[in-house]
N, C-alpha and C positions, 0 to 999 in steps of 0.2 A: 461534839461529834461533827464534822464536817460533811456538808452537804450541797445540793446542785443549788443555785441559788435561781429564786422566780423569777420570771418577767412577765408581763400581761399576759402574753400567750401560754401560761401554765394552763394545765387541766387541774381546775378546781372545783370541787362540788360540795354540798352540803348534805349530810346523813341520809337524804331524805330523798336525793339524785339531782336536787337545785342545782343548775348551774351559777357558779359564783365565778363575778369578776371585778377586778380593781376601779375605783372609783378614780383615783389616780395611777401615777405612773412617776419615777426620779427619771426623768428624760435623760439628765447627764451621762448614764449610763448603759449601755446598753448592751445583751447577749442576743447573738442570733438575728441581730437585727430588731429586739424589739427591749423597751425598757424597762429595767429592772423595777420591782417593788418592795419598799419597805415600810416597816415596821407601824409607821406613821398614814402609810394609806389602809382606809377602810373597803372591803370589797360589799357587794350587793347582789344580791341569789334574786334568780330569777325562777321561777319553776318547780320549786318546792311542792314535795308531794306529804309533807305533812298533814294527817287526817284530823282536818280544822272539826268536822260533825263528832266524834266520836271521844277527842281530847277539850273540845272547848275554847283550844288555843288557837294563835293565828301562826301561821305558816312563818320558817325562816325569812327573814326581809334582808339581815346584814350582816356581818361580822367584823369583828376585831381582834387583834392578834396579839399575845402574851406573852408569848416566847419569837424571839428572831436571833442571829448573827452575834455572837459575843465580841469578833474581833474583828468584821467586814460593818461599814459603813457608806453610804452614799447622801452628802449634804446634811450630814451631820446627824442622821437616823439608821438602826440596823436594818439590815437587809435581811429582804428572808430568804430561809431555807427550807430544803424539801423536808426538814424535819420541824420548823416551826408549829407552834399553836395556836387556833383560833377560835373562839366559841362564839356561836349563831346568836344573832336578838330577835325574836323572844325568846325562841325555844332553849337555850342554854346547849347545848349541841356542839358537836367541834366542826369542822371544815376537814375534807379530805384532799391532799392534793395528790392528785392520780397519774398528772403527765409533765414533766421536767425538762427543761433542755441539760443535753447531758455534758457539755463542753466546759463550763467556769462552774467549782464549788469554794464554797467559802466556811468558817469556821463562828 
């Protein structure tokens, strides 16, 4: 299914309202003026409101992604899309992505 593809400046959060962002960026490429992300970069949640007293566990810290781009590539890794997957470390959680540049989709 074909979708808007990220770049740093996506809105992405974690379950829990964390703000997640890219720990890197494929510079080569860029929408909107800002660099796409793929497959291969891990992003990192800030602000997790996961209830560490009450579950035991510690709050989202990262995520990694499982699904990206079947047929869009940048430096030899898939690209993501506003439909990719990602699940939180520790919590097992996914990543919501809330805001897209809406101008280049990829497949």
């Amino acid at each position: 299914m074909p979708g808007s593809l990220l770049h740093s400046g996506a809105g992405v959060t974690c379950v829990h309202a964390g703000t997640a962002t890219p720990v890197a960026s494929s510079p080569r490429v860029t929408v909107s003026g800002k660099a796409i992300v793929t497959m291969a970069n891990a992003y990192k949640i800030a602000g997790c409101t996961f209830p560490t007293i009450s579950s035991g566990s510690p709050p989202c810290a990262t995520a990694t992604w499982s699904k990206a781009a079947t047929r869009v590539t940048s430096m030899g890794q898939p690209v993501l899309l506003q439909d990719s997957l990602a699940t939180c470390i520790p919590t097992g959680t996914p990543l919501l992505i809330v805001a897209v540049q809406p101008r280049v989709s990829g497949m």
